[in-house]
Structure formats: C-alpha cells, structure tokens
C-alpha positions, 0 to 999 in steps of 0.5 A: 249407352243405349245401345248396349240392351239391343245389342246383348239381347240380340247375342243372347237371342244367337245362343238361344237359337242354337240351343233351343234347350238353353232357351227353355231351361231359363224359361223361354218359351218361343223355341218351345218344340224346335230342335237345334240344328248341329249339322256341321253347316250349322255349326260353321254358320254359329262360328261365324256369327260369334265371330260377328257378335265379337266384333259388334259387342266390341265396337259398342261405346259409352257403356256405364261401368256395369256394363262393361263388366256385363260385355266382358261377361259376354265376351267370355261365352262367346269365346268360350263357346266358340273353342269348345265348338272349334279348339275342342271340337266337341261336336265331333269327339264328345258324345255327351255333347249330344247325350248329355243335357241336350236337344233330347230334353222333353221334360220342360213339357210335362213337369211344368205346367206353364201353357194348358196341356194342349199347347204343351202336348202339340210342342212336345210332338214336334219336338219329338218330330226333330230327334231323326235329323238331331240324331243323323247330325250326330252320327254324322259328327262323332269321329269313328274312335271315341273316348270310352268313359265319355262314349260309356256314360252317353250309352247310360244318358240315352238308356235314361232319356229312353227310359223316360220317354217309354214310362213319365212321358208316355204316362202324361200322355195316356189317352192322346193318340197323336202324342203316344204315337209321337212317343213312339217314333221318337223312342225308336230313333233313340233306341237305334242311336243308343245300339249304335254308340253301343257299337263303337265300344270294341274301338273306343280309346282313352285319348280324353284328355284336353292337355294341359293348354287346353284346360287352363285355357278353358278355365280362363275362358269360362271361369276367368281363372288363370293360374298354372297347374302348380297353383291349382294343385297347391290349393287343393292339397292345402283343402284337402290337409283341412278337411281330412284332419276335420273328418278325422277329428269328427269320425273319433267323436262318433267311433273312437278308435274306428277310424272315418271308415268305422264312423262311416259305417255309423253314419249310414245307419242312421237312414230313412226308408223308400217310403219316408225319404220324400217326407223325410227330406221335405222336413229338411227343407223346412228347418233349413229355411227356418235357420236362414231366416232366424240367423238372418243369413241370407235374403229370401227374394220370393216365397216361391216353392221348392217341391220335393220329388222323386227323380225322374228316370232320365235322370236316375243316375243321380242322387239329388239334384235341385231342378230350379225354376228357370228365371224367365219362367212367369207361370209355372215357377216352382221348382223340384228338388229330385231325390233318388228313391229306391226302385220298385224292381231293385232287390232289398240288398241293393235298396238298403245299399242305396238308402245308407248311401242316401244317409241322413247327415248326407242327405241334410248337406245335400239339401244345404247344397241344392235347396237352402241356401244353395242352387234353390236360393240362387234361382231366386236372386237370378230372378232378379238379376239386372241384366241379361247376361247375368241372369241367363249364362251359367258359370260353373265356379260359381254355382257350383262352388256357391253351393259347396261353399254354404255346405261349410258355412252352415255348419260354421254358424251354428246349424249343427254341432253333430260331429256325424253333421261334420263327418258328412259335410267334410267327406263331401269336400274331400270328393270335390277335392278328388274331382279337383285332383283328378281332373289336373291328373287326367288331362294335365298330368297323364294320370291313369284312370285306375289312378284316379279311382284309387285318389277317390277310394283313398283320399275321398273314403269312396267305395269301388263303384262311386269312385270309379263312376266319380272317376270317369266323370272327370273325363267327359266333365273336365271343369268338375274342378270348380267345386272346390275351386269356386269355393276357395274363391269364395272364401277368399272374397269374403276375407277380404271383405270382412276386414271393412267396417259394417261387414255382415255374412247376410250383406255378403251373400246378398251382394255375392248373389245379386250378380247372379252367375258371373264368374267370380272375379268379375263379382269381385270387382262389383263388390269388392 
C-alpha cells in the first residue's frame, strides 16, 4: 500500500513535464518558464513512457479501496492521452492543439502574484525564449490539409494570445527593457505563425470529424461512459422536450402570446452598461454566496476571494469564464472571474448588441455556473482532494456538467421565481442540448454544418453568428457533449440517493465535490 503515493506521483509528475502548462494551472511552480517539447521525437518518447506508467501502475498490490478507484482514474488518463496522441493523432491534425490553452500561455505570470515580480519577469522571458522551437514543432506537425473550423478558431486564438502579449503583458512590463524586448521577439513569431495558419485556409477541408468508433471510445476513455450513439441521443431529446416546454411555459409569463423569441427580446432589455456590468455582476456574486450559505446548500471550504474582472484579450472570445485559483497554488489563491466588457473601439450599435446578450438574467445564471455554486466552489473542495489524482486531472462531464447541474438546482430551490430567471436558465440548457446533438450529428451521424448551426437557431433560439460559432466549436471540441451529459448523470445520481434515509441536498454536493474531478461513475461507486 505504500507504495502506490510514489508511484501516482511519479506518473503525474510525466504529465507535468510534458505539459508544463498543466503544471502551472494547478499551481505548480517547478516548470515555471519551460516550454513543453511536442517535436515529434518528444512525442514518441511521452507514448513510450505511458506505456511504461501503464505497466508499472498495474503491477502495484495492496491498494486500499480509494486507491484502487484513484489507479483506475489514472489508468484512464494515461490512456486516454495516449489515443488523442497516437489514435487521433492531434499533434498532427489538430491546430488548436497548439493554439488552444497551450504552451503559449503567459498569464500565470502577470495575473497572480505568487513569487515577487523579479522572479515572476525572469520566468516569463524564458518562457517567451521557447515559442521559436514551440512554434517550429508545430509547424513541422500540422499535416498540409487542415480541418477549416478547427484551423479558422486557432487563426482567432493566435490573434488573441497576440493581442495579449503587445497590450497586458507588455503593459505589466513597462519600464523592464529586458522583458519588453522578450515581448517582442516572442509577439513577432506568433505573428509569423498566425499568416501561416492563414495560408492554409485556401486548402483546408471538412474532414473533422472522429466517426463514430472514434468518439465513443473517447468518452469511455475520458468520462467513463459507454453507451451507443441511440442512447446518447434518446437522452437528449427526452432533455430537450423538458427544457423547451419549460422555456415556453416561462416565455408566455413574460410575453403572453409572443412566443420565447418575443419574451427574449424582454429578457435582453433589462442589461447592465459598459460601466456598471463589473459592479453589476460582483453584487451577483455576493447574494449568490449569501443564498448557499442561509439554504445550506453546499459547504464553503475557504473564504477565500473570487474577484470580478474584465477578460483579458487572449480570452475576449468568450463571455465569462471563471479562472480558479489552481489548487497547489499556497500564495496567490484568489481567483478571477472574467466578463467580457465592451470594447472601447467597438461602436454603440455593437456594444449595445453585446450587452443585451450579457442581459441580466443571463448573466445571473452564468455566474451560478461559473461562481456559485459552480466552478468557483469546485476549486475550493479540489483544494482538498485526498489525492492527487483527484485533485490535479480535470474531467469534462463533471466539471462541466457539475456546473450546468447547479444552474437548475438553484432555481429548483428557491433562488428564483422570475420566469425571465427561468426563460434564461432553460435557454441555457436548450444550447448545451444542441452542442449535445450536434457533436453526435458532426462526427457520428455525417451532419452538415450548416445543419448544425440551423439545430442551434432552431432548437436553441440562437442568432446567426452564435450558432454558427457555437457550431464549429463542436468540430474542434467533440466532447462539448458532457454538459449536458454530466448533468443527467448527476441528476441521476442524486435520485438514486435520495431514496435513503437522512438524504440532504448539502450532504450530497459535499460528498459529490469531495472526489474532486473523477468521472462520475467512479464518484458513484465512492458515494453511491
């Protein structure tokens, strides 16, 4: 039994080399400044260590039963990990691989002041110092024909990171010559890298989909799922029937006779301004808190900070997101919730478009999502995960579907009883079911893509340009599925609990959160 702590922290520790990012994000700071190695001789080195992890991981005896469930947990990332890298070979077809949240992330650096800014500057310039050899393995890799959608989002995701190196980084950096020439170099190669994915457009294809083998394996692997592509899509459609008559129900509260589109348009007039929306959504936060604490709803393991903050450039691409703290971090432990602000060169016809989007009912369910009781919350009970693998491996169906989860739970217990409150949350479940459908549609079931943007204009009362972004996401994030799916699992879980005796919703999220990120299966066998 003692040997098992060695042996999961020397496999974890292989993952952290070869993502250095990964080891930053959970707070990790020995890699800070090391770029990952994904030439391809790197790349056939990290296959044949998982496959000497495998063998060694299995081998070990006398694991208590935590453990065992800890070793199968890891098992599946090994594995996993090893047929995105060899089976799906996304090193050599997948440009967000690279463009994506990847080895070009600086932000660990600036936005948390974890080490004095010295330290902090002098790692971040050798960081910068490995983009040449980065971006040369990339390019080396890509394949000369590309899947367009995946190609054209790593395009934006490299304008972004280039963005944010030339206006916040440099800014933090004013007055240290030694850093803004870094900046410099670095922001050049990126520039040179981005006209080069631009060059490939005129021979991209659409051949982005897994296929059916392909995706179910991947969602056994990383979810530990194994259903068929009918089951999966009798769940979602039996989600979708509840959530539209829901939304219908709440939308002929607000606009009798207007249909959901017409009580849409009410919804989005109530808004905040460029101005108030920061203030606006830290009052949010706070009556959020307030709710879980006077409903006892779930524990609060920390009082640590969530702080409310403009989203930086590289990331503008988004509408919120909640940027946690990573759960080895010991100084710097705040952590930020970004939301999108108007731009200051946007004109008022596009910032008012932006800030009815960022209406308040929506913005009230994104922060159940991404603050209370969702992703902010979870960073805190990962904190104190009892193990490694539990505490520094993300999976999506649970995050993801955690936090889709809470967005109804809420509203089922009283947070809110304003049927523009309810219009917003079940609109939000109607698009998670859309990413649901379309990704069995795009690499399951041939779907075209202009199929799937009309699902999400449809089914999902989108607007041309979000369902079409919404869309081709779906092509280069096939497992945006886990949404919804990790929600069902949830809500599946907690009836099966509810039926013993002493059941209480607070004992089930402590339990549920106490695993920290292992797919939910496994949390069932641990609580179930």
């Amino acid at each position: 039994m003692g040997e098992w702590p060695a042996v999961e922290r020397k496999v974890i520790d292989g993952f952290l080399r070869f993502s250095p990012t990964h080891a930053r994000y959970v707070g990790d700071h020995r890699f800070d400044g090391v770029v990952g190695d994904l030439s391809r001789t790197a790349i056939r080195a990290r296959v044949a260590e998982i496959d000497r992890d495998l063998s060694t991981i299995g081998a070990v005896m006398g694991l208590d039963p935590g453990q065992a469930i800890d070793r199968r947990a890891l098992v599946a990332q090994l594995e996993a990990a090893r047929f995105e890298l060899t089976e799906l070979r996304l090193p050599f077809r997948e440009p967000m691989f690279y463009a994506g949240p990847s080895e070009l992330d600086v932000s660990f650096y600036v936005k948390r002041p974890y080490a004095p800014l010295e330290d902090r500057f002098a790692a971040l310039r050798r960081h910068l110092l490995g983009y040449g050899g980065f971006l040369e393995a990339a390019r080396d890799n890509l394949e000369a024909v590309l899947p367009r959608p995946n190609l054209e989002i790593a395009i934006e995701a490299v304008d972004g990171q280039v963005a944010y190196l030339d206006g916040e980084v440099r800014a933090a950096a004013a007055g240290h010559a030694e850093t803004l020439k870094a900046i410099e170099v670095a922001s050049t190669q990126l520039r040179d890298f981005g006209v080069g994915l631009q060059a490939r457009v005129a021979t991209a294809d659409d051949a982005y989909a897994l296929g059916t083998d392909h995706f179910l394996r991947l969602l056994d692997l990383r979810e530990f799922v194994q259903l068929d592509v009918p089951a999966l899509e009798r769940m979602v459609r039996a989600d979708i029937d509840r959530n539209r008559a829901a939304a219908e129900a709440a939308a002929e509260q607000i606009a009798p006779g207007a249909g959901v589109q017409g009580a849409v348009t009410r919804l989005e007039d109530h808004h905040p301004s460029a101005t108030s929306i920061i203030a606006d959504v830290t009052a949010m936060l706070g009556r959020l808190r307030a709710f879980l604490v006077e409903r006892d709803v779930v524990s609060l393991p920390s009082d640590g900070r969530c702080l409310v903050q403009p989203t930086p450039s590289y990331a503008a691409y988004i509408s919120a997101a909640m940027d946690s703290a990573g759960p080895l971090e010991t100084v710097a432990t705040d952590s930020y919730y970004w939301v999108t602000v108007p731009r200051a060169d946007w004109d008022a016809a596009k910032s008012e478009e932006w800030l009815r989007y960022m209406n308040y009912a929506t913005m009230e369910g994104t922060s159940i999502h991404e603050a209370y009781p969702g992703h902010y919350v979870q960073g805190l009970f990962e904190r104190q995960a009892t193990s490694p693998t539990r505490q520094l491996f993300w999976t999506y169906s649970t995050g993801e579907g955690f936090a889709h989860y809470v967005e109804e739970m809420m509203l089922e217990i009283g947070y809110s009883a304003d049927p523009m409150q309810l219009l917003a949350q079940r609109l939000e479940a109607l698009l998670r079911d859309c990413r649901f459908l379309v990704a069995l549609g795009l690499h399951c079931q041939g779907m075209a893509m202009a199929d799937a943007i009309d699902l999400f204009k449809s089914v999902g009362y989108m607007t041309e340009l979000p369902a079409t972004r919404e869309a081709t996401r779906g092509a280069w994030d096939p497992m945006y599925l886990n949404y919804t799916l990790g929600k069902l699992l949830i809500l599946e879980l907690r009836k099966d609990l509810q039926r013993r005796p002493g059941f209480t919703l607070k004992a089930f999220h402590d339990a549920f959160l106490g695993c920290g990120a292992m797919p939910i299966p496994l949390i069932r066998e641990l609580i179930g």
